[in-house]
C-alpha positions in Angstrom: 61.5 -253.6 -70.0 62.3 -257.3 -69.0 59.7 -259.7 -70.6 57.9 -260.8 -67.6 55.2 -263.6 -69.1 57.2 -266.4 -70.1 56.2 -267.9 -74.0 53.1 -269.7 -73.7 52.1 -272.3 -76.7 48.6 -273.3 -78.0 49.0 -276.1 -81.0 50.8 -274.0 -83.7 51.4 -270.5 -82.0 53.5 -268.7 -80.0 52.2 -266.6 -77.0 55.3 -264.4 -76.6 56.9 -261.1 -75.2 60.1 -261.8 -77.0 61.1 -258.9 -79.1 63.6 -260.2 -81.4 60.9 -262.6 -82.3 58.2 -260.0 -83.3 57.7 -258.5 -86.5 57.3 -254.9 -85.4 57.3 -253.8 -89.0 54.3 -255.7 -89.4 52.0 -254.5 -86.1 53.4 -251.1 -87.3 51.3 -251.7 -90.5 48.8 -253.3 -89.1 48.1 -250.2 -86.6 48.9 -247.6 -89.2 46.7 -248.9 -92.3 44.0 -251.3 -90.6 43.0 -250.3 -87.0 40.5 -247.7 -86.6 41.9 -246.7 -83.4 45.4 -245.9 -84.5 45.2 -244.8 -88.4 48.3 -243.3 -89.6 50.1 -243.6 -86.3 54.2 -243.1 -86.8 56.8 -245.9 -86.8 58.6 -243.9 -84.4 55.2 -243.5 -82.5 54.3 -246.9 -82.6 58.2 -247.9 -81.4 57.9 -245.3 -78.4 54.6 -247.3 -77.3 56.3 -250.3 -77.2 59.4 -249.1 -75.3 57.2 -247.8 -72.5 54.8 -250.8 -72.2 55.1 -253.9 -72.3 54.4 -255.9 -76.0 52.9 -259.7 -76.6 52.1 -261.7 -79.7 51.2 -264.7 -80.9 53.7 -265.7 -83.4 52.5 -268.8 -86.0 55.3 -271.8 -86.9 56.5 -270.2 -89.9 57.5 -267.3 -87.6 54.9 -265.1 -89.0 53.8 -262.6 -86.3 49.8 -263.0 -86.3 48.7 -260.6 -83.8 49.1 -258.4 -80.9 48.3 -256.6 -77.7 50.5 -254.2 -75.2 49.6 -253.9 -71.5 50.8 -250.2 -70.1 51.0 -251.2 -66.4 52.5 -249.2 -62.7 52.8 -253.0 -61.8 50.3 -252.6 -59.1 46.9 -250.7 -59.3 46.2 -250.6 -62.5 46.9 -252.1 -66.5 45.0 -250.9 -69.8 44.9 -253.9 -72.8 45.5 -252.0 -75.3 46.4 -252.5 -79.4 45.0 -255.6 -79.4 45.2 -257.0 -82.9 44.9 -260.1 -85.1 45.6 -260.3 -88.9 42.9 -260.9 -90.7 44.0 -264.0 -92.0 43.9 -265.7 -88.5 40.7 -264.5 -87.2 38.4 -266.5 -85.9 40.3 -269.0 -84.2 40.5 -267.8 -80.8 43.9 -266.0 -80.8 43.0 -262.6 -79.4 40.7 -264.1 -76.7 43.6 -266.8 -76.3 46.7 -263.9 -75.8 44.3 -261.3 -74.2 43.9 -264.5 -71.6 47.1 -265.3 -71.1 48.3 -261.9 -70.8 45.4 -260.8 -68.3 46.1 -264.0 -65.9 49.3 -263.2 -65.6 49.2 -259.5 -64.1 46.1 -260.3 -62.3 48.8 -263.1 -60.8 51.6 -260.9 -59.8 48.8 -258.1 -58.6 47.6 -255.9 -60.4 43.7 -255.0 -59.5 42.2 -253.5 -62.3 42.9 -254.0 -65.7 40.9 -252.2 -68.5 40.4 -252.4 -72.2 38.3 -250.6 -74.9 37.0 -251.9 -78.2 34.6 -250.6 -80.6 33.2 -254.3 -81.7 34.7 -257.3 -79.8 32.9 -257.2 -76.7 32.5 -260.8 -76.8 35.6 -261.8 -77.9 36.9 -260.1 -74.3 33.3 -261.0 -72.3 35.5 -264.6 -72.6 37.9 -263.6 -70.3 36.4 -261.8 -67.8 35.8 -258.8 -69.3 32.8 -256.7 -68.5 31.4 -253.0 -68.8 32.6 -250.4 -66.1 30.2 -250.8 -62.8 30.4 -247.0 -62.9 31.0 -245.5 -66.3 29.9 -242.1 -64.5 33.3 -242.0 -62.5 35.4 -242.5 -65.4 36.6 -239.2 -67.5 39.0 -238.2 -70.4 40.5 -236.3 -72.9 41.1 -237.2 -76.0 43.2 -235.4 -78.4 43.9 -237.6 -81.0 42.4 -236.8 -84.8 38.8 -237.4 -85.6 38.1 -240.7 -87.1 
């Protein structure tokens, strides 16, 4: 998929969509061993994902890939944040609100109406941006088959 969001740069980081940039290897850990959402997800899992969606991070100076998010998109209705992490070592300085940011702005730009995102625990961090809960959670229904937590 063609990277769409040009970089974006906030004092020592990297907004990017620039693959041969980002450590994949290391948001394949990250995912795998450390978010509760996607424990012991695949490489090759993790590498279809990002083939069919469309993947951002925030890379530090040292080129050190810091965090994460991918936006699955048609390009026109609708977008879902999803995989949105930061290593734990950069917390707390406004990266994920940052990138989330960035990376919302720009699809609400070229059209896209609604975009979602879920999180366990960081409803502020995303209340920043313009993130709030569904108007009518009633109308919204799933299935989930992935592995108990």
């Amino acid at each position: 998929m063609p990277n769409l969001l040009p970089d974006r740069v906030r004092g020592e980081y990297t907004l990017t969509a620039d693959l041969t940039r980002i450590s994949v290897t290391t948001i394949h850990r990250w995912l795998s061993t450390e978010a509760y959402w996607a424990t012991g997800r695949s490489r090759d899992a993790v590498d279809t994902a990002i083939d069919n969606s469309y993947l951002y991070a925030v890379i530090a100076s040292d080129g050190r890939t810091v965090a994460c998010a991918r936006i699955v998109t048609d390009h026109v209705t609708f977008a879902w944040v999803c995989d949105v992490f930061v290593d734990a070592a950069f917390r707390g300085r406004g990266l994920a609100s940052w990138m989330v940011g960035d990376v919302v702005e720009y699809w609400s730009s070229v059209g896209v109406r609604r975009i979602l995102l879920a999180t366990r625990d960081a409803q502020d961090v995303y209340a920043k941006v313009g993130f709030a809960p569904l108007a009518h959670p009633e109308r919204f229904m799933e299935i989930d088959r992935r592995p108990a937590f």
